[in-house]
N, C-alpha and C positions, 0 to 999 in steps of 0.2 A: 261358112261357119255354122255351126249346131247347134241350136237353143234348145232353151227348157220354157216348155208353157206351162205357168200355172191356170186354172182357171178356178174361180173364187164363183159363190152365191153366198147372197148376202142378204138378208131384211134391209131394208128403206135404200135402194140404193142411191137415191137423189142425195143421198148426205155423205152414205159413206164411203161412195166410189170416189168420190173427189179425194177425201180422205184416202185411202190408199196408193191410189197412183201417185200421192204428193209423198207417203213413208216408204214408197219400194223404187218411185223416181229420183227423189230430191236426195234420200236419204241412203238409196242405195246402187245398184250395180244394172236397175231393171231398164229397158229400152226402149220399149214400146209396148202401147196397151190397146185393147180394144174391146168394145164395150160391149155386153149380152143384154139379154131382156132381163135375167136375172141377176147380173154380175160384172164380171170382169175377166178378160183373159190377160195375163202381164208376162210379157217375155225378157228373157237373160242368156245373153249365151255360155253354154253350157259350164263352158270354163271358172268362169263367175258366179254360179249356183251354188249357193250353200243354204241347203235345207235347214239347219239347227238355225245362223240369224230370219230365214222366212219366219219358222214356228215361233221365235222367241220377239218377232216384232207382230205378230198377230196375239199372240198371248198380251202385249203390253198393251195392245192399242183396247183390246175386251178388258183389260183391268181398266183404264182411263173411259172406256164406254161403255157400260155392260150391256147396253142394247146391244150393241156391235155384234149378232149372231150371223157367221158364218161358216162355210165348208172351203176348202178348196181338193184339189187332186193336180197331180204330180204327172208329167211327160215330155220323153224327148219327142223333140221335135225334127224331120227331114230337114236337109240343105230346100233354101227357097228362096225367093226374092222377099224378102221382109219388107223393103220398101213401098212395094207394092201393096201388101196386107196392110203394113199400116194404113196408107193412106186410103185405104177400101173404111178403115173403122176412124178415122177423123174428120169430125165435120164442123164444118160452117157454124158461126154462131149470128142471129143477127141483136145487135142488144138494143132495144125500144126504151124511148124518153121521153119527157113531157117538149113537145117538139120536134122529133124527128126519130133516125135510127141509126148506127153504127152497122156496117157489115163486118168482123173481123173474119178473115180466110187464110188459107194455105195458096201458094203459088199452083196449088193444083184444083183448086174450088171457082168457079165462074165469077166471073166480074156479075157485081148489079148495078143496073142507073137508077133504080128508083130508094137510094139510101142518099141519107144527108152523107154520110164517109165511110169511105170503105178503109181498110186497114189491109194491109199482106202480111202476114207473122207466119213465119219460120220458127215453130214453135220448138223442136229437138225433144231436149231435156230440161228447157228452161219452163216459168211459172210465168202465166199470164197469157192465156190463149182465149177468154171470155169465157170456156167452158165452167170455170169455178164461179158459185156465186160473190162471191166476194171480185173476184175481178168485174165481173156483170156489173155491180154495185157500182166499183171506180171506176169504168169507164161510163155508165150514166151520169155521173157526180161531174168527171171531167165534162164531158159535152153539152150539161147545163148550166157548168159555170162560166163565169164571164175571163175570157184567157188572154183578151185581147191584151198585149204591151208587157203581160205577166211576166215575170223571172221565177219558172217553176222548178221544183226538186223532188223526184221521183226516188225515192229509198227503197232500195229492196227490187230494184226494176225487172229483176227478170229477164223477158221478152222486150221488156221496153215501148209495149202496148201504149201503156197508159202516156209515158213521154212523149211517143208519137203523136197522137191523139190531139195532147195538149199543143203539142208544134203548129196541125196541121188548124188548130184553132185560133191560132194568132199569139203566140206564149211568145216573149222576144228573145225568152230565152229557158233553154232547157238543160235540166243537170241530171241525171242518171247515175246512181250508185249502187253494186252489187258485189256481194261477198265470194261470188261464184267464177271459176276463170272462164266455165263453160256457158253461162249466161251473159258475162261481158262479153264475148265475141259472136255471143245470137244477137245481143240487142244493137251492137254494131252493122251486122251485116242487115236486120230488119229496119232500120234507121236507115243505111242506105237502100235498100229494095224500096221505100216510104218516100225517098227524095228528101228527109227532113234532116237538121242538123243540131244533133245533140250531142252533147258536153258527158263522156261516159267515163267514171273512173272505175278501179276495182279497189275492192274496201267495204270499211265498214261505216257506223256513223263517229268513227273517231275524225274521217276526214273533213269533219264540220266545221271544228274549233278555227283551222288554218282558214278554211272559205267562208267563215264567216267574218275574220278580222281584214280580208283582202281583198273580199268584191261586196257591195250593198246585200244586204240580207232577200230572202224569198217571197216573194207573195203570197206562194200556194207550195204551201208541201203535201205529198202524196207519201202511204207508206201504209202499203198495205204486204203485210208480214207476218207475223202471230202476236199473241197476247201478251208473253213474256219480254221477247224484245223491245214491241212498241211501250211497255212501261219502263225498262231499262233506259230506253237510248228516247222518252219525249222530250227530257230536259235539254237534252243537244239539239233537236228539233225546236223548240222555243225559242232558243238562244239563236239561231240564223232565221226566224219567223217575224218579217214585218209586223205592229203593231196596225192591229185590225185584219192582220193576213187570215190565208184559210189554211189550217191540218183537215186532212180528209185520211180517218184510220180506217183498216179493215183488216182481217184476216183472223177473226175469232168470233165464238160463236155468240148468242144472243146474250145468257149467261151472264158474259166477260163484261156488258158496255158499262154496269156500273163502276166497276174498279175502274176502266179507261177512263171515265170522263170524273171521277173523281182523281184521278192523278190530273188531269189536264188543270182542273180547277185547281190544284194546290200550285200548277205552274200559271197563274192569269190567264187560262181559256175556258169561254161558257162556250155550251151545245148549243146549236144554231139549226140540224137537222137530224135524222137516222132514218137511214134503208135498215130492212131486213127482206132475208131472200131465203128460204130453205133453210131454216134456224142459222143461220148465218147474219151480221151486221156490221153496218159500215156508219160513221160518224160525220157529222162533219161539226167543227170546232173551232171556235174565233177566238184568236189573241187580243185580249182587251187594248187600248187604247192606251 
């Protein structure tokens, strides 16, 4: 098959490459990406290519950034082992805690022995390979908190990183929710590759109401998403959240944390911690007693 490489440069790209690979991945038709000293290359096969939505989601994303200055250029691409390329430009992340380290990898990255847990993530098209700081965030959050006996609920799981993570920590039990068809059968098949056993529906957080009146409520919910959502859908998040349990938000930038934790508050949760990472932050939040 015949792709289309874009290649993008861009000022700051510690902030905005993350950002794009998630609006031309998540949001669109794109395949795979690999990273420059200045940018990004992002491919689509050619079939798939429609220049007017590229220019009109790069136009929107400079209107919601105006830092956001970048170029890109336009070309086909030879028949190639894309497989290959890819995994030439995916790499290893190791994520460091107060206490130890996480390895997360691809089934093609070298095992290490000198990590507290390694992870194997099969990342595709799904969100949550430690590469974004916001995942960084949740997985440090998860491996310093205490998981042992936990009944955890991963929202928005993606990859299923962070569920694993918690499994592999002593969680008794794990739930995994995801809106996407193509991220519920990554986070299954990474769940199995992990040896751990999680509980994965497809949905949204409307499937709450029902599991919360038919199995004991969460100790620890996880739900790192965006801005919009996590205000939309915390009250369903509170409503299955143990009394004293932990929410741990992420997936918006530094900005955002006041609106979050003042929605949290109008539902009975005070701030208890914050990461920030590359303008990026992560919460963590107690349901009072």
């Amino acid at each position: 098959m015949k792709y289309i490489e874009v290649s993008f440069t861009m000022d700051n790209t510690s902030l905005f490459r993350d950002l794009l690979v998630d609006t031309l991945g998540n949001e669109g038709p794109y395949e795979s990406f690999v990273e420059t000293k200045d940018g990004l290359k992002a491919y689509v096969p050619i079939n798939l290519f429609d220049e007017s939505w590229l220019r009109q989601q790069m136009q929107e994303l400079h209107d919601q950034f105006p830092t956001f200055n970048f170029q890109f250029s336009i070309q086909e691409m030879p028949d190639k082992n894309w497989n290959e390329e890819w995994e030439k430009g995916h790499r290893a992340v190791l994520v460091e805690y107060d206490g130890g380290s996480v390895w997360v990898r691809a089934p093609f990255h070298p095992h290490r022995d000198d990590v507290s847990y390694e992870l194997i993530i099969e990342p595709k098209m799904s969100f949550g390979t430690a590469h974004h700081p916001t995942t960084y965030m949740m997985l440090s959050y998860v491996a310093e908190l205490d998981m042992q006996g936990k009944r955890v609920l991963d929202m928005g799981c993606g990859t299923a990183v962070l569920g694993i993570l918690a499994k592999m920590r002593g969680a008794s039990y794990v739930e995994g929710i995801d809106i996407d068809e193509w991220a519920f059968a990554n986070a299954r098949e990474n769940a199995a590759t992990n040896h751990v056993e999680i509980t994965l529906k497809l949905g949204d957080a409307s499937l709450l109401a029902a599991a919360g009146s038919q199995q004991p409520a969460f100790d620890i919910i996880i739900a790192n998403i965006n801005r919009n959502i996590l205000l939309a859908d915390m009250d369903k998040y509170a409503a299955v959240l143990k009394a004293g349990g932990t929410l741990l938000l992420s997936g918006f930038y530094e900005a955002d944390e006041a609106a979050l934790v003042a929605r949290a508050e109008e539902l009975g949760m005070m701030l208890k911690n914050r990461k920030n990472r590359d303008g990026w932050s992560a919460l963590e939040l107690t349901l009072n007693s």
